[in-house]
C-alpha positions, 0 to 999 in steps of 0.5 A, a space after each residue: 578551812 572550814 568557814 561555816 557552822 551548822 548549829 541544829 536545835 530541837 524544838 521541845 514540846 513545852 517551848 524550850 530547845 535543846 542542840 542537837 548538833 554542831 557541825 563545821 562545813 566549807 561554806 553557806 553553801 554547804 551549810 544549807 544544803 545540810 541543814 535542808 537535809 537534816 529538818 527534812 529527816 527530823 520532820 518526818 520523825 514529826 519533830 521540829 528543829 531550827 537552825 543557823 548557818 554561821 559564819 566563824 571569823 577567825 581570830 587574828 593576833 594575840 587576845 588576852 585571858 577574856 578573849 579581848 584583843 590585845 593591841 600591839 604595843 599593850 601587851 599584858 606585863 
């Protein structure tokens, strides 16, 4: 199971930033690894990027229509 997202931002020119890719990877280190590799290339494009390596935590049980869990014993009627 993939463990870990890559979210890469460009940083624009006028202080905003745009992703530019979402990527699901097997774990951190994995994750950095890429995420070296890419600032690398675009850096040497001259452009400027950040990024984070996050760690999805998988839902466990039922949830209701906001994404809230539902306790057992108080599901939605």
């Amino acid at each position: 199971m993939k463990s870990f997202v890559l979210i890469l931002w460009l940083l624009m020119g006028d202080g905003g930033q745009r992703v530019i890719l979402t990527q699901s990877v097997d774990d951190q280190a994995s994750c950095l690894a890429s995420a070296k590799a890419l600032v690398d290339k675009h850096e040497a494009r001259g452009e400027k990027v950040r990024y984070l390596c996050h760690e999805v935590v998988p839902e466990v049980g039922d949830v209701d229509e906001n994404g809230n869990p539902i306790l057992p014993g108080h599901a939605a009627k």
